[in-house]
C-alpha positions as CSV (number, residue, x, y, z in Angstrom):
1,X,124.2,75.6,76.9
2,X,125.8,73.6,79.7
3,X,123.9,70.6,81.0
4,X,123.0,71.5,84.1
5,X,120.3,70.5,86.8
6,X,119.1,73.2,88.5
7,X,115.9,74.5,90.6
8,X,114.1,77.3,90.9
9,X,111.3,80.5,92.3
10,X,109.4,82.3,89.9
11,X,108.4,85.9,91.0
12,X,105.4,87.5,89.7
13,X,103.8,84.2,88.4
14,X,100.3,85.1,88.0
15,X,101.8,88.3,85.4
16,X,101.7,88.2,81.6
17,X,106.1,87.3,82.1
18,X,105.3,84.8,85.3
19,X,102.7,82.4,83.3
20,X,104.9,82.5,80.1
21,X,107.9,81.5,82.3
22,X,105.8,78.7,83.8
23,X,104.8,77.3,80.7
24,X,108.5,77.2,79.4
25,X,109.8,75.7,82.2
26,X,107.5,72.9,82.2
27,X,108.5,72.3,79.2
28,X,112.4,71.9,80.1
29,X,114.2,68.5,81.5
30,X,116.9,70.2,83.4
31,X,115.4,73.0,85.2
32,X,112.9,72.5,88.2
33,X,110.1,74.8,89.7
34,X,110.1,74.8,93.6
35,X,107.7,77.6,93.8
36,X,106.1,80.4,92.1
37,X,105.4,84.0,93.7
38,X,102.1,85.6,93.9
39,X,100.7,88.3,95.8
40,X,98.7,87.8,99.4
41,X,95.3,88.8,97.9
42,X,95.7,86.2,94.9
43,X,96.4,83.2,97.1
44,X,93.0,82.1,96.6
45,X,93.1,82.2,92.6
46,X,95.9,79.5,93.0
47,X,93.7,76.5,93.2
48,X,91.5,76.9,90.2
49,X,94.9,78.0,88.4
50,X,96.6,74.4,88.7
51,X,93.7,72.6,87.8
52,X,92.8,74.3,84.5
53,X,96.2,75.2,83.4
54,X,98.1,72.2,85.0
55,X,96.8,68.7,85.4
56,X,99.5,66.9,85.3
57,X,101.9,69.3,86.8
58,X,100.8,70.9,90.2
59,X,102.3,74.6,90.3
60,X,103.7,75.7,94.5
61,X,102.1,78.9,94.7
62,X,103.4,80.9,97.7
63,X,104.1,84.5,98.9
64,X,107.5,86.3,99.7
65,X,106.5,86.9,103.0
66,X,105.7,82.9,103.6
67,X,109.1,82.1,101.9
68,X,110.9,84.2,104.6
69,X,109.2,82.2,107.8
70,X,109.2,78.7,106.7
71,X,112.1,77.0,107.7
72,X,111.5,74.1,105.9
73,X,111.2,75.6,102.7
74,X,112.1,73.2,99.6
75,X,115.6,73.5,98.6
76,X,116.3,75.9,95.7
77,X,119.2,77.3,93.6
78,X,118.3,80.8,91.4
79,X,114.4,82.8,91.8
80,X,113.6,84.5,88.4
81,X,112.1,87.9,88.9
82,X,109.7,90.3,86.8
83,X,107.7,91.8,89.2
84,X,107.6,95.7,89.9
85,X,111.4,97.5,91.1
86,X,110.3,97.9,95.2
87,X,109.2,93.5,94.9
88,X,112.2,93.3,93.2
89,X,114.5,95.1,95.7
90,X,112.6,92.7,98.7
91,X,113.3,89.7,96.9
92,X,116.8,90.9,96.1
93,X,117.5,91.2,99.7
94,X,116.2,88.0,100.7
95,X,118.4,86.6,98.3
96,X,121.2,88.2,99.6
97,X,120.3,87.1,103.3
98,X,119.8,83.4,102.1
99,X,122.4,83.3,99.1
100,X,120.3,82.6,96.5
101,X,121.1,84.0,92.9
102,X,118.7,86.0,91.1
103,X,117.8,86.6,87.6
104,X,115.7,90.1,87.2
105,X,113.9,91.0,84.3
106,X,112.0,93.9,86.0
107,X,112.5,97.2,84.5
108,X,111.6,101.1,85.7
109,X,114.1,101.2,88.2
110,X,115.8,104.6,89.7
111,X,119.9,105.0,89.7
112,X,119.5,105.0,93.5
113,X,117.4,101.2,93.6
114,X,120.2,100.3,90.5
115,X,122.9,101.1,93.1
116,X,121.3,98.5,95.8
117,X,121.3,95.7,92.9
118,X,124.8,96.3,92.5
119,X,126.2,96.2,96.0
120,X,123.9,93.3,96.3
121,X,125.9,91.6,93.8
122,X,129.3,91.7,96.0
123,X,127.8,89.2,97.7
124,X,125.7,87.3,95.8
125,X,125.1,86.0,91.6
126,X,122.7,88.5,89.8
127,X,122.6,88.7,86.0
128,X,120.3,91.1,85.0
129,X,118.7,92.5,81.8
130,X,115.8,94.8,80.8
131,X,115.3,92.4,77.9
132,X,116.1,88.6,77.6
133,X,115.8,88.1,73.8
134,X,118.5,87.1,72.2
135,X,118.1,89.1,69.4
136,X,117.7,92.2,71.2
137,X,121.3,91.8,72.9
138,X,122.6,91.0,69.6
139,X,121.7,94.8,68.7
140,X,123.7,95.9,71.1
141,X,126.6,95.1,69.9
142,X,125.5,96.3,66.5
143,X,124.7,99.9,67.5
144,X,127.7,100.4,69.2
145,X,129.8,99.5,66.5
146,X,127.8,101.9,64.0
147,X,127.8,104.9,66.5
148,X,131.5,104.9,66.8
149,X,131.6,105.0,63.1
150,X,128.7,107.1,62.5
151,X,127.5,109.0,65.8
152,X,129.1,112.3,65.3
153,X,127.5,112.9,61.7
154,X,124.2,111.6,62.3
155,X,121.3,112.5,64.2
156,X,120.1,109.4,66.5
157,X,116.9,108.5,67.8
158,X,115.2,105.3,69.5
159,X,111.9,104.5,69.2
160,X,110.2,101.9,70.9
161,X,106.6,100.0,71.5
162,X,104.9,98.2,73.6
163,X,101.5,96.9,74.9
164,X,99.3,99.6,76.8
165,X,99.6,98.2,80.0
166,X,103.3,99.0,79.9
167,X,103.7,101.0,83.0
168,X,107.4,102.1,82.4
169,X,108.6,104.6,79.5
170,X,110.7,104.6,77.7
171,X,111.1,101.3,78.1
172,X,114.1,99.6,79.8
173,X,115.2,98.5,76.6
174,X,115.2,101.9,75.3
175,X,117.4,103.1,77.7
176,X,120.0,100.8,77.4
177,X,120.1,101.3,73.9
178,X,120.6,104.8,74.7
179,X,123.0,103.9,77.8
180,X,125.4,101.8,75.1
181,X,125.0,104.6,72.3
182,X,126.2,107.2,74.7
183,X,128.8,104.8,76.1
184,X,130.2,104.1,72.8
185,X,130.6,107.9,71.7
186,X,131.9,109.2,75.9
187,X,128.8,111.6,76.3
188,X,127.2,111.7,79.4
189,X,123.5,110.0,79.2
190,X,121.8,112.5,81.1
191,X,122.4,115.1,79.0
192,X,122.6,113.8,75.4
193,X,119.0,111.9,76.2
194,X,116.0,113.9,74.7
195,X,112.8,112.5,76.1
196,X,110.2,115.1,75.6
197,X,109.7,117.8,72.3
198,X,107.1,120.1,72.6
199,X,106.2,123.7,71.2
200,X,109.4,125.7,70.1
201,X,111.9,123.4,70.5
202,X,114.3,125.0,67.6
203,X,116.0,123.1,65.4
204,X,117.6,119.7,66.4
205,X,120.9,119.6,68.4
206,X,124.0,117.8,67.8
207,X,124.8,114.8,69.9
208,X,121.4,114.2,70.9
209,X,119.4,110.9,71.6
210,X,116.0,111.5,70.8
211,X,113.5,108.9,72.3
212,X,109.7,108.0,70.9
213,X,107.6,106.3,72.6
214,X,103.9,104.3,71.3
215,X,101.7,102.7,74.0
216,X,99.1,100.3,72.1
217,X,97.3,97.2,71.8
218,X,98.8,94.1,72.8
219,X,102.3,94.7,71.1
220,X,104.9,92.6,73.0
221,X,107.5,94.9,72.1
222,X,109.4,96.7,69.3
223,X,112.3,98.6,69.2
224,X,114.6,100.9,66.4
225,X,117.3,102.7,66.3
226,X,117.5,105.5,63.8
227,X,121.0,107.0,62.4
228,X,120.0,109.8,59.9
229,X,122.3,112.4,58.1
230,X,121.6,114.6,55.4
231,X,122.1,111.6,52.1
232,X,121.5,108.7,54.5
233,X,119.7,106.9,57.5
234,X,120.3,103.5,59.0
235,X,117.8,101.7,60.4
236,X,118.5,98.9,63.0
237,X,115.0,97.0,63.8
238,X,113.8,94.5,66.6
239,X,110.6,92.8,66.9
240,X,109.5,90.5,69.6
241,X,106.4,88.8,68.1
242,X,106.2,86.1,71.2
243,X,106.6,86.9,74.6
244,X,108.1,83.3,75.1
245,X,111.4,84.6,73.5
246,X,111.9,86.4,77.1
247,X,110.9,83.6,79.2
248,X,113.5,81.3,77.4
249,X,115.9,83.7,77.9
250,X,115.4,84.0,81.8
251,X,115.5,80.2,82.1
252,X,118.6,79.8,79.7
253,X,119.8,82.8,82.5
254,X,119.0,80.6,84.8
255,X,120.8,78.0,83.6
256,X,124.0,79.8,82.9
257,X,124.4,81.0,86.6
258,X,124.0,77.9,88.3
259,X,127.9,77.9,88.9
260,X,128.9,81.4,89.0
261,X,130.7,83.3,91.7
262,X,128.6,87.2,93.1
263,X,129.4,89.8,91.0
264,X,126.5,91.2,88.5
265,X,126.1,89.7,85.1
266,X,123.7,90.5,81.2
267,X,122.9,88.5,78.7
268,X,125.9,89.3,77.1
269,X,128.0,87.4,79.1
270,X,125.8,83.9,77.8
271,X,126.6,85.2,74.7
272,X,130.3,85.2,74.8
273,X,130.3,81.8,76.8
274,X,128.2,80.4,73.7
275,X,130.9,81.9,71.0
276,X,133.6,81.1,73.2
277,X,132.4,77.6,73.6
């Protein structure tokens, strides 16, 4: 990764992602915090916040709505969102309105709010990604080799994890999975996704994605893909066992768009520029 300077917002700092992504950056030499964005009612949390969890670095806690009327606001490059899909749209259009760049990690959002993002991204740099591990992306590439091997002989299915305060299912993750499965074998997602079985169902169909679903605990997340046949299965497994894999993700995002042009970018595309370089 390039050795770049770079400074940036924090949206959704007082959640599980926003405190692991202010720990990590802390931690990094060429990446800046300006400010980190909370919610009005938690303004007041902020100053016993910095003095237990910083003492030598004192964390800018500020609102969206405060960002948007200062005029003298602190110079920034790139704000890294995962908040909840209507913050995410707000913050997206200030950032179209100010020409910032954006990283979002947010998931649960409709085709309509997708559609915003990407017109969004004519105009401005947004890479985003329902999962910043490395690992996870890595799959990706994995799954859509096997399914065109395998995909019309197999029976598929996803099944995924995560902590029970997950309010999104199946997970972002999930769905892409089942986004690149689809994409790899030209059926329409919609109709080959199976996200509910019960009662008489009959027996399975062909060219089917079939999606599980666990809610429990305090699991970060965990994700596998299943290709079954009669003699065979495949399994391809992902386990996050720290949620700081996602944070270092998001700043090595940020990073990696300092100097890119608008147009809407994944994870992938770090990948290949790592490969390539």
């Amino acid at each position: 990764m390039k050795n770049i300077n770079t400074s940036i917002v924090i949206s959704g700092a007082l959640g599980r992602m926003g405190k692991m992504l202010i720990k990590e950056t802390i931690k990094q030499k060429n990446i800046r915090l300006i400010y980190a964005l909370i919610k009005e009612k938690n303004i007041n949390t902020c100053a016993s916040y910095n003095k237990e969890k910083y003492l030598d670095k004192k964390i800018f806690f500020t609102t969206l709505k405060k960002l948007k009327k200062n005029k003298h606001t602190l110079p920034f490059d790139t704000i890294i969102d995962f908040s909840k899909p209507n913050v995410t749209l707000k913050i997206v259009e200030y950032c179209v309105k100010n020409k910032k760049k954006i990283i979002i990690g947010t998931t649960g959002f409709t085709s309509i709010q997708m559609k915003t993002i990407k017109k969004a991204s004519k105009i401005i740099p947004i890479l985003y990604s329902p999962n910043f591990s490395i690992g996870i992306n890595i799959m990706h590439t994995i799954i859509q080799y096997i399914s065109k091997i395998l995909g019309k002989t197999t029976d598929i299915e996803i099944i995924e994890s995560h902590h029970r305060n997950k309010i999104d299912a199946p997970s972002g993750t999930a769905l892409q999975l089942g986004k690149i499965i689809s994409k790899s074998m030209n059926w329409k997602f919609s109709e080959s996704a199976i996200f509910s079985r019960y009662g008489h169902v009959g027996i399975r169909k062909k060219n089917k994605i079939g999606f599980s679903v666990i809610r429990e605990g305090n699991t970060i997340g965990e994700h596998t893909v299943l290709f079954a046949n009669k003699y065979e299965k495949i399994s391809i497994n992902h386990t996050a066992t720290h949620r700081s894999v996602f944070a270092k993700g998001a700043i090595q995002a940020a990073i990696w768009i300092h100097d890119k042009k608008k147009g809407l970018y994944n994870i992938n595309n770090i990948i290949k520029s790592i490969i390539i370089s």
